[in-house]
Residue frames relative to the residue before (quaternion, step in Angstrom):
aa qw qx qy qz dx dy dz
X 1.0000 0.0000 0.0000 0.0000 0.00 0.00 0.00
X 0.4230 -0.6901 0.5149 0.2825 3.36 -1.12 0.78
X 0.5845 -0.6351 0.3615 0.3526 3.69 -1.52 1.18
X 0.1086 -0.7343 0.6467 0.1756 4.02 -0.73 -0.20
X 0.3362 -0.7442 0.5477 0.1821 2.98 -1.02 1.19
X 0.1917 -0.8585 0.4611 -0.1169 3.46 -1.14 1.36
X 0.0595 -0.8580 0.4950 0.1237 3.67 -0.49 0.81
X 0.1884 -0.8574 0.4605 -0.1315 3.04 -0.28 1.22
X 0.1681 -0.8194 0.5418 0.0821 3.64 -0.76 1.13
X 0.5660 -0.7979 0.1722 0.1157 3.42 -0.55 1.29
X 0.1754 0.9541 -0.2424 -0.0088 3.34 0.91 0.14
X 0.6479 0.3040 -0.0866 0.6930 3.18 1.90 0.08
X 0.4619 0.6133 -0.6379 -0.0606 3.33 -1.80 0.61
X 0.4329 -0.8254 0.3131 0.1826 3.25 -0.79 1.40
X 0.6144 -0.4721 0.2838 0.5649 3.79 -0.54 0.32
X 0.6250 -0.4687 0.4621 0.4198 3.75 -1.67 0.61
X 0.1242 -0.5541 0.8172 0.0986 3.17 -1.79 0.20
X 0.3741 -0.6481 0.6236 0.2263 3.49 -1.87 0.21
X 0.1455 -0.7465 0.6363 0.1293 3.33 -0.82 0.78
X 0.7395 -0.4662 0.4230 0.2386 3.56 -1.58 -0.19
X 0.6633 0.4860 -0.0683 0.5650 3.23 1.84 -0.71
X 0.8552 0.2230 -0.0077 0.4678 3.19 0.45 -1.73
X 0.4714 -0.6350 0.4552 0.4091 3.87 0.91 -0.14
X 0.8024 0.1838 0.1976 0.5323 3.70 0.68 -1.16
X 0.1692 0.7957 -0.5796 0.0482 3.75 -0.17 0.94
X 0.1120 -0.8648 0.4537 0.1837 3.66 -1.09 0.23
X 0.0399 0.7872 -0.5771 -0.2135 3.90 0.05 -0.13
X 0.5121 -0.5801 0.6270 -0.0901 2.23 -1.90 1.77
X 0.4835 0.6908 -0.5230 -0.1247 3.17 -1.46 0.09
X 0.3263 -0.7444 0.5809 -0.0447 3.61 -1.52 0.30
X 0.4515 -0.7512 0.4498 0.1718 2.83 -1.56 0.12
X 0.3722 -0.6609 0.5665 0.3220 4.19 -0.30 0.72
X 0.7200 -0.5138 0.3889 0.2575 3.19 -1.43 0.51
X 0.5983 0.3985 -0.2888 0.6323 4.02 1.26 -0.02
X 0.6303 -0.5814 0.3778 0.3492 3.41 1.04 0.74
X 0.5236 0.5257 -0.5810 0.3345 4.16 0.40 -0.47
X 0.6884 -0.3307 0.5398 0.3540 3.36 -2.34 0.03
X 0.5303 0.5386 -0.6485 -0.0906 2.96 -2.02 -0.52
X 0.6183 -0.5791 0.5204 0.1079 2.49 -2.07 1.06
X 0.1119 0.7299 -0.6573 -0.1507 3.93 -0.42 -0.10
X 0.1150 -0.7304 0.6367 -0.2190 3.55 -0.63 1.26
X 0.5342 -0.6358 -0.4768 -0.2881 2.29 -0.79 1.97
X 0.6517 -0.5779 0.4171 0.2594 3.21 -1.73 0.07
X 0.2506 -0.7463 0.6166 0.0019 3.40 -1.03 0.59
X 0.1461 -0.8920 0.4253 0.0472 3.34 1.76 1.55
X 0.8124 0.3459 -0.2581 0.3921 3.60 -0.31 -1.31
X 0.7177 0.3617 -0.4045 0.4364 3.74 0.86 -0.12
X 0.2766 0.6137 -0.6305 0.3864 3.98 0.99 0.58
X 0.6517 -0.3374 0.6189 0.2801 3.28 -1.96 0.85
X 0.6127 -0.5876 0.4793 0.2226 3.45 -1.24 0.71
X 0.5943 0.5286 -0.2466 0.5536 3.83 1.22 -0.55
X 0.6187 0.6992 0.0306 0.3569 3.03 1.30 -0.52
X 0.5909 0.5022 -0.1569 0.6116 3.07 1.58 -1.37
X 0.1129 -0.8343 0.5276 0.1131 3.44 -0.50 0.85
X 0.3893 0.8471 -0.1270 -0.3388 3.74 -1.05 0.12
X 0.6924 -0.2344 -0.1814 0.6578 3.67 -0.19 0.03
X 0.6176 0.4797 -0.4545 0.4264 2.64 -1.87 0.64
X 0.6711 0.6138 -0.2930 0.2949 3.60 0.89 -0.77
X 0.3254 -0.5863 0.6450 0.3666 3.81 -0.85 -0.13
X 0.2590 0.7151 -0.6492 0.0054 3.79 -1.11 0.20
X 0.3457 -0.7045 0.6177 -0.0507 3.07 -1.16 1.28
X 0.0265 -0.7721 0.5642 -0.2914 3.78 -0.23 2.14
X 0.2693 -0.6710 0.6812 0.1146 3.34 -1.67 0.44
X 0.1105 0.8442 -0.4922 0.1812 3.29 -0.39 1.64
X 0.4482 -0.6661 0.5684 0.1799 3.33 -1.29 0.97
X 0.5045 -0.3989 0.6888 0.3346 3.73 -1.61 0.57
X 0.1538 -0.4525 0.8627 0.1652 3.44 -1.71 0.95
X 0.1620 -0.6043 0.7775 0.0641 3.01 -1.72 1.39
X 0.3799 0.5452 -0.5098 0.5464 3.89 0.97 0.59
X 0.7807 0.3611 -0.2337 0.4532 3.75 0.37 -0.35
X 0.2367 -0.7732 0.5287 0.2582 3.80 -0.31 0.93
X 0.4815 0.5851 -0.3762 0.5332 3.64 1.63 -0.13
X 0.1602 -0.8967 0.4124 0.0121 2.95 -0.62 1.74
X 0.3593 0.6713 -0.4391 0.4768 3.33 1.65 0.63
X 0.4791 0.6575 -0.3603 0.4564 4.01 1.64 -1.06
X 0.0278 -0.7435 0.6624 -0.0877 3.64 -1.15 1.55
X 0.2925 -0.6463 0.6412 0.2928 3.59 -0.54 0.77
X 0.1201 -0.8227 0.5312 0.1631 3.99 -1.18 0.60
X 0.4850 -0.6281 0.5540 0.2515 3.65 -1.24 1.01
X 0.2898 -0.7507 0.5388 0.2494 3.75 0.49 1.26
X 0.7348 0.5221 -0.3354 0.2738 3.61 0.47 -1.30
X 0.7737 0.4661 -0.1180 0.4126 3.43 1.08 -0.46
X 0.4524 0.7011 -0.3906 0.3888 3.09 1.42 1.35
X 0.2205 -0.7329 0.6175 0.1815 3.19 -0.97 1.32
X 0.1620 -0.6617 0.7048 0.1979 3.46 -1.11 -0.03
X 0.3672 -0.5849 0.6864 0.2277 3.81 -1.06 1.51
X 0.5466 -0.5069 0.5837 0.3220 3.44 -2.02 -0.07
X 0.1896 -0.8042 0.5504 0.1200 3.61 -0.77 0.93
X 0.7325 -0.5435 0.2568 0.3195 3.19 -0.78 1.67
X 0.3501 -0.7761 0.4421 0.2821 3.66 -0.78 0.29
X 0.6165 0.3833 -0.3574 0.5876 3.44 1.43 -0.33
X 0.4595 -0.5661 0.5883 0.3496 4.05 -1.28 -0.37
X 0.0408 0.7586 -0.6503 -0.0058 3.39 -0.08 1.25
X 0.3118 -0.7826 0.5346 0.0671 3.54 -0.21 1.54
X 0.6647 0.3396 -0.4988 0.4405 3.81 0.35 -0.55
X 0.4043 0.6728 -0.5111 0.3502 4.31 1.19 -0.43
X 0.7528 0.4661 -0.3058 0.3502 3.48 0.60 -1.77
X 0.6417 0.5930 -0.3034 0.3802 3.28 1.02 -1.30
X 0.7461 0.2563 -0.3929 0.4724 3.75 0.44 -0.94
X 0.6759 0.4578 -0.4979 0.2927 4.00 0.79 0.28
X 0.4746 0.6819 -0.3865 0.4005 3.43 1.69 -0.47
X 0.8999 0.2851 -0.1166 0.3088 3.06 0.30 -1.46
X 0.3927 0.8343 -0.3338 0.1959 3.23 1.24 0.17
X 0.8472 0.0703 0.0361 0.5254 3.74 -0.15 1.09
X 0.5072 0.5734 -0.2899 0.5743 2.84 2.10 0.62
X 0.1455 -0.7714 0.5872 0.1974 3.54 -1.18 0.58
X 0.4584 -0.6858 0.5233 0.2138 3.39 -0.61 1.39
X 0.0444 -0.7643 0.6011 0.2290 3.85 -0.45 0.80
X 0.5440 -0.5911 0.5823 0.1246 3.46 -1.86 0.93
X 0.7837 0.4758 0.0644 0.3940 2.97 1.17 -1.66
X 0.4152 -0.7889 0.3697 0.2620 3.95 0.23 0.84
X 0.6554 0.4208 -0.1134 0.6169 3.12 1.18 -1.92
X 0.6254 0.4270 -0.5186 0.3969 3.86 -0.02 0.22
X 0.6512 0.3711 -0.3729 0.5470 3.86 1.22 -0.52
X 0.7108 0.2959 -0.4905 0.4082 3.56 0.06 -0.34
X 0.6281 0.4427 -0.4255 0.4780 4.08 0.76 0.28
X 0.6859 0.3496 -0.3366 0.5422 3.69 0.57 0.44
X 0.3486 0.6107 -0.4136 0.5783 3.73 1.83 0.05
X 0.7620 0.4540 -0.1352 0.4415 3.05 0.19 -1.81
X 0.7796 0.3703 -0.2370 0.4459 3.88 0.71 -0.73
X 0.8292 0.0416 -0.0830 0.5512 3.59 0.52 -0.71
X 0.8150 -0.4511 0.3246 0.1640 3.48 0.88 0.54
X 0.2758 0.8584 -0.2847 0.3257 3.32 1.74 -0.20
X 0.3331 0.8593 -0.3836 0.0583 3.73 -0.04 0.20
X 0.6353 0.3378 -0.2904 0.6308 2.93 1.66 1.11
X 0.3783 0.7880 -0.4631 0.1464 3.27 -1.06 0.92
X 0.4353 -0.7309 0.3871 0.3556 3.67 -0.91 -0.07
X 0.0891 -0.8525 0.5144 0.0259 3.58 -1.42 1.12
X 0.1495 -0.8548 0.4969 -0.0022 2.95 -0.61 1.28
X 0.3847 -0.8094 0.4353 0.0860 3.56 0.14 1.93
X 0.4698 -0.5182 0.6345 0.3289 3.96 -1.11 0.78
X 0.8318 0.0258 0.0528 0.5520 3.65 -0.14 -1.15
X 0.0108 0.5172 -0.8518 -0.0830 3.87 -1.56 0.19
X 0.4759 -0.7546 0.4217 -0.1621 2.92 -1.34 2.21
X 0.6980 -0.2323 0.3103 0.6021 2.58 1.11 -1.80
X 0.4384 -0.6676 0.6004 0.0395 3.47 -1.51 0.79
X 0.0826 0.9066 -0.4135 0.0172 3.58 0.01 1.10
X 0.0511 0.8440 -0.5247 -0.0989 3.93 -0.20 0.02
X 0.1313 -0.8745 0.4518 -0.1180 3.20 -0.98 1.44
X 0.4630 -0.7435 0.2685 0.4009 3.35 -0.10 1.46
X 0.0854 -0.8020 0.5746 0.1390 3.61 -1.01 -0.10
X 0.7019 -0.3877 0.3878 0.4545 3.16 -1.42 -0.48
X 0.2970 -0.8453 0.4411 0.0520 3.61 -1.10 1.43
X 0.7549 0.2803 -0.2697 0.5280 3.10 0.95 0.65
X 0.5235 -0.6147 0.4089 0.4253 3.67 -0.86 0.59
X 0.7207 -0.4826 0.3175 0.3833 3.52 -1.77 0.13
X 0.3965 -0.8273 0.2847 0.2780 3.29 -0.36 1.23
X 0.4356 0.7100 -0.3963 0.3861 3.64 1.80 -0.52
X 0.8134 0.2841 -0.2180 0.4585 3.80 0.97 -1.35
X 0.6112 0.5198 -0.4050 0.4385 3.41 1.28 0.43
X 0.5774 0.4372 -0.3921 0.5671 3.44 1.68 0.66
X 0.6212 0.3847 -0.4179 0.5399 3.52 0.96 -0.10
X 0.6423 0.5789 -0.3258 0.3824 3.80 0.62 0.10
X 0.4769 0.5666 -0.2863 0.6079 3.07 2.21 -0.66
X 0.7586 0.4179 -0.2997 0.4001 3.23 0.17 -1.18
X 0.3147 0.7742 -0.3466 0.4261 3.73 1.21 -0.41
X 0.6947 0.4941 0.0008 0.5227 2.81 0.22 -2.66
X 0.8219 0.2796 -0.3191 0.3801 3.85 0.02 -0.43
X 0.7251 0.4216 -0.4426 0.3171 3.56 0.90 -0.11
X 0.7629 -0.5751 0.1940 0.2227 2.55 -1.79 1.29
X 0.2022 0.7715 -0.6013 0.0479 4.09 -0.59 0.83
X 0.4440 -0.7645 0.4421 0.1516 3.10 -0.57 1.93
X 0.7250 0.3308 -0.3844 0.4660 4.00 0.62 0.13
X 0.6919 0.4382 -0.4142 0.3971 3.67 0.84 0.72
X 0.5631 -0.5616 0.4902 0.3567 3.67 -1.30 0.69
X 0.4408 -0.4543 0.5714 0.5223 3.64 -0.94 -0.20
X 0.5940 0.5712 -0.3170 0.4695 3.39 0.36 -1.08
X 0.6052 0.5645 -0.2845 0.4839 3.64 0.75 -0.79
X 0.7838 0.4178 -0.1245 0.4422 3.28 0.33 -1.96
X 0.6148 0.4517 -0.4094 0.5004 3.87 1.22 -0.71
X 0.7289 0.4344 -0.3654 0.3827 3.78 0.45 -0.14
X 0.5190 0.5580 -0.3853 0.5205 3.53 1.20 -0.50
X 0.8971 -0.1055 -0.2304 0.3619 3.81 0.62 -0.28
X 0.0276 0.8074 -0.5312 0.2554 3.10 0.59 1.64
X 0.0709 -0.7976 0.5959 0.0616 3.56 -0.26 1.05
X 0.7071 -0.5238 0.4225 0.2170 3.18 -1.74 1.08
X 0.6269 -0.5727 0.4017 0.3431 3.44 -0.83 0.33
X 0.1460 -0.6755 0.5950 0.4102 3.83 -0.83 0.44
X 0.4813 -0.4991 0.6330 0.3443 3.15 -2.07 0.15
X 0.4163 -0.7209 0.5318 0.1555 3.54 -1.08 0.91
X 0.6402 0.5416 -0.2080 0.5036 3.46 1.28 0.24
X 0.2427 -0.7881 0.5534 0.1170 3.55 -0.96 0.70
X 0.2110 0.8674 -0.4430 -0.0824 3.82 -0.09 0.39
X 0.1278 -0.8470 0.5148 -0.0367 3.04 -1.00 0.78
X 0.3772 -0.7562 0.4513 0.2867 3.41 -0.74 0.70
X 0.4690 -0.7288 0.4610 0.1909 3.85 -1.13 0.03
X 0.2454 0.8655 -0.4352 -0.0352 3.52 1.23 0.17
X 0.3095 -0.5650 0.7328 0.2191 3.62 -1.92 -0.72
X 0.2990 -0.7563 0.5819 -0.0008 3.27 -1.21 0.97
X 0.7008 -0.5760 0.2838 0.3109 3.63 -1.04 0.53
X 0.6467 0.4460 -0.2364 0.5718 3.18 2.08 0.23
X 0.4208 -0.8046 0.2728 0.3181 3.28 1.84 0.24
X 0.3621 0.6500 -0.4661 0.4786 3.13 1.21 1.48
X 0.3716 -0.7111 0.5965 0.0242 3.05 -0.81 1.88
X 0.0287 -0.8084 0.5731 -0.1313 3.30 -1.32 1.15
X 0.2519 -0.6514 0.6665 0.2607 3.89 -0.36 1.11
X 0.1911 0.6996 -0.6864 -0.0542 3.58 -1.51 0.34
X 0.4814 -0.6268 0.5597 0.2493 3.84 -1.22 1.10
X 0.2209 -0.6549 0.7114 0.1272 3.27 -1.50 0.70
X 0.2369 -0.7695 0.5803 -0.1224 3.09 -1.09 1.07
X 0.4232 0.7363 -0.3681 0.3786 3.28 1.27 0.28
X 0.6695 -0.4474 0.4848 0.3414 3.87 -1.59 1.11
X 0.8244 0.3028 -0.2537 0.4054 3.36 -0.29 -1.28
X 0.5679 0.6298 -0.3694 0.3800 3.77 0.45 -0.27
X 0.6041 0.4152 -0.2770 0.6212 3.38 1.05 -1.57
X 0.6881 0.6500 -0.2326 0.2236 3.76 0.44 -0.94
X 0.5828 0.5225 -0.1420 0.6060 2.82 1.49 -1.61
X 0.6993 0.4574 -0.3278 0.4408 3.74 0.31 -1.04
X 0.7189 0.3376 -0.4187 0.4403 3.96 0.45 -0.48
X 0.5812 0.5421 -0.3457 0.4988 3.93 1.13 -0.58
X 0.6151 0.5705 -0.2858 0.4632 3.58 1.14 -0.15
X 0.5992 0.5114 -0.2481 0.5638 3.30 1.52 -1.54
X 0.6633 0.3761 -0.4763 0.4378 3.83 0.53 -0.87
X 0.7758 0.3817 -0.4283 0.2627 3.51 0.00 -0.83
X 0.5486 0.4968 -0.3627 0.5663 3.87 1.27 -0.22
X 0.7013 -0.5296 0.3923 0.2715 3.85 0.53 0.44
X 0.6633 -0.3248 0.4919 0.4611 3.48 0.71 -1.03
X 0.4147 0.5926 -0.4790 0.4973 3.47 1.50 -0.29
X 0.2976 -0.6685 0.6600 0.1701 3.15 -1.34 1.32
X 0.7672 0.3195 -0.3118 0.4606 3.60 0.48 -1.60
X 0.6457 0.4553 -0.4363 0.4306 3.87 0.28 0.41
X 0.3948 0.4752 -0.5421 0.5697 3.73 1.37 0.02
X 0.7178 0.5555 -0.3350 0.2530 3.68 0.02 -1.62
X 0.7219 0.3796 -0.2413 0.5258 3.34 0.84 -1.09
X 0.5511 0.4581 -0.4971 0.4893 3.92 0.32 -0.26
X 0.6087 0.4845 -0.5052 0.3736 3.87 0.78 -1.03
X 0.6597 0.5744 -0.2234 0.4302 3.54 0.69 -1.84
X 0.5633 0.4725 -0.5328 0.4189 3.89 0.54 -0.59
X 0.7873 0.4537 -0.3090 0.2809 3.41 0.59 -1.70
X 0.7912 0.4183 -0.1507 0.4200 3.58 1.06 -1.56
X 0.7557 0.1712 -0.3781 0.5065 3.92 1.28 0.41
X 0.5840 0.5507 -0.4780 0.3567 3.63 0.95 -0.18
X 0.7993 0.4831 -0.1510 0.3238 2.97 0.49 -1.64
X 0.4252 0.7108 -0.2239 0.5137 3.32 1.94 -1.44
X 0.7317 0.4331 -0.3046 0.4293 3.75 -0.08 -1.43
X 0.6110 0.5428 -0.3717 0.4403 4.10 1.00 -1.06
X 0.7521 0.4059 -0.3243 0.4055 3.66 0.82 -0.55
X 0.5542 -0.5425 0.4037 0.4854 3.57 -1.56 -0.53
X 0.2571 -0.8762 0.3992 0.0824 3.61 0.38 1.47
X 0.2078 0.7857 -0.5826 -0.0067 3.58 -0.43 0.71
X 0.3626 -0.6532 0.6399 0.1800 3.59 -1.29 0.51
X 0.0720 -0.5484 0.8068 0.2078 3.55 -1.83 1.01
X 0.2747 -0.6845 0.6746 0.0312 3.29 -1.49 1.19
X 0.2017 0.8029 -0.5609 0.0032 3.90 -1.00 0.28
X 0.6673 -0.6036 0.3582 0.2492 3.50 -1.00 0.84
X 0.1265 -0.6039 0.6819 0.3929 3.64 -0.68 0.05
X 0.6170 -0.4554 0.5681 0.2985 3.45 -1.95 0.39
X 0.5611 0.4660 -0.5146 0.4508 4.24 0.78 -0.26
X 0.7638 0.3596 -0.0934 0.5278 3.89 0.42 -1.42
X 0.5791 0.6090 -0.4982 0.2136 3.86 0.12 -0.19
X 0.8299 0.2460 -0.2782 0.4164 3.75 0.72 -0.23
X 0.6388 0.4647 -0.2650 0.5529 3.52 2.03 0.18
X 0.6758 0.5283 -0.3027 0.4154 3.66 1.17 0.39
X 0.5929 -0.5468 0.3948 0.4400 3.36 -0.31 1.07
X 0.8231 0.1024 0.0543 0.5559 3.34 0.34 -1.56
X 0.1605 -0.8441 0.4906 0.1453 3.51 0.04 0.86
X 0.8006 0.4282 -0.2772 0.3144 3.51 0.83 -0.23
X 0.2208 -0.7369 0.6197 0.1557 3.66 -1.40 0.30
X 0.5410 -0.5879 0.4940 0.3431 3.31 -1.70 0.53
X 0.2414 -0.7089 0.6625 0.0176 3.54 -0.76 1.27
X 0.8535 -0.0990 0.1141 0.4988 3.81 0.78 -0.27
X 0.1676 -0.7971 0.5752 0.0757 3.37 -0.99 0.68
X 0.2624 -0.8329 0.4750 -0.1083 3.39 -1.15 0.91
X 0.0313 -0.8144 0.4614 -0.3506 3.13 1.04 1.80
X 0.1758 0.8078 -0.5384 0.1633 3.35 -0.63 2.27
X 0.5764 -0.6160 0.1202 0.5233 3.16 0.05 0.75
X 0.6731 -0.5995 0.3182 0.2937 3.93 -0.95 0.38
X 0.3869 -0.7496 0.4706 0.2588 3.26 0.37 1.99
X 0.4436 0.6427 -0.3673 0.5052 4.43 0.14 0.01
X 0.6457 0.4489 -0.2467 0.5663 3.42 0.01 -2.08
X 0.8086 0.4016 -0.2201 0.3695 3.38 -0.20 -1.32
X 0.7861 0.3349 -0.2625 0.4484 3.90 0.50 -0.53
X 0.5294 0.2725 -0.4678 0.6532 3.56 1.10 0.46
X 0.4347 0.5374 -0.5768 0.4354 4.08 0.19 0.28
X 0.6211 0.5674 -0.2148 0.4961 3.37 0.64 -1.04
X 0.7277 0.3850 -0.1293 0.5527 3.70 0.54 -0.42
X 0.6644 0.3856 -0.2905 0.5705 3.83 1.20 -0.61
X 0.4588 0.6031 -0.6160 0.2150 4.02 -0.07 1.03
């Protein structure tokens, strides 16, 4: 398939994973100016040129290919070299995001209507906007990555390539820390079905190790600073979730989807009786 060139507004990128190939993979996704999804998948984020590193919030303008490996038809293979990255506004102009977020988009209410239009055409992006968020949970996990693809990544790393430094070659596959934690939120839908769903989301994994440095090493005081920000503070705003499927679990999970990002402007309300309180 021929590439198409695509501008795309950023609205998602989920914590690294390690692959067999690339050391470090990220998915990305966003929205095109007519308001549809896509996915661009994948990325090797932390090793883009610095000009390069897009983020949310951002306009970026790319030449991408349909993955016909993906039955998810939102899934773009990306021409890394051929990213622009627009300037991203210096203040948050939240009603901006909203009229690009939501454009041409239906905001589901309803859990079991997305995983039945998943399940029917394939959907595997979208936006949810929970009745209630219950609870905020974090669960230890496994603390280190799979050791099988962190030995084929070594062995990578050791063969011989006459135009790299070691020094070179140890940074090309240096892989990001894992987060030893699973978190997930607890929500309720407009039909009063209660659902556990995993976030998967950059800034979370992020936020939690920048949390751990400033608590010393204190795990359960990383956890709670994480929880202060993503259910206390989160719950005061107009909280929505973009949720999307991985391609292993989307047509054999009950619920195929996770929270890949959250989207937390200030309560459109708050703000129109502000308007009335001078």
């Amino acid at each position: 398939m021929m590439p198409e060139k695509k501008r795309i507004y950023i609205v998602v990128k989920t914590y690294p994973t390690i692959s067999k190939e690339y050391s470090e993979l990220v998915c990305t996704a966003g929205v095109l100016e007519d308001g549809s999804w896509i996915r661009l998948y994948p990325v090797p984020f932390r090793k883009l040129d610095i000009d390069r590193k897009y983020p949310k919030y951002t306009w970026i303008e790319i030449e991408a290919t349909r993955n016909t490996n993906d039955f998810r038809s939102e899934t773009y293979r990306p021409n890394l070299s051929t990213i622009s990255v627009e300037p991203r506004p210096t203040k948050a102009d939240w009603d901006e995001r909203r009229r690009i977020i939501f454009k041409n988009k239906k905001v589901y209410t309803n859990l079991q209507e997305l995983i039945d239009k998943a399940k029917s055409d394939g959907t595997s992006l979208a936006i949810f906007k929970p009745t209630k968020v219950l609870d905020f949970i974090a669960e230890e996990v496994e603390r280190d990555w799979d050791q099988n693809k962190l030995a084929i990544l070594k062995g990578l790393s050791q063969q011989l390539n006459l135009f790299q430094t070691p020094e070179e070659i140890a940074e090309e596959f240096k892989v990001v820390p894992k987060v030893p934690y699973k978190f997930s939120y607890k929500l309720e839908d407009d039909a009063g079905r209660q659902s556990t769903m995993m976030i998967e989301d950059w800034e979370i994994g992020m936020l939690y190790f920048n949390c751990l440095k400033t608590a010393k090493g204190d795990e359960g005081v990383a956890i709670s600073k994480v929880k202060k920000k993503y259910f206390d503070y989160f719950i005061t705003r107009d909280l929505h979730f973009f949720l999307g499927t991985t391609k292993q679990f989307h047509h054999v999970a009950p619920n195929p989807f996770i929270i890949i990002g959250a989207f937390h402007p200030p309560m459109l309300l708050n703000r129109q009786m502000n308007l009335f309180d001078i």
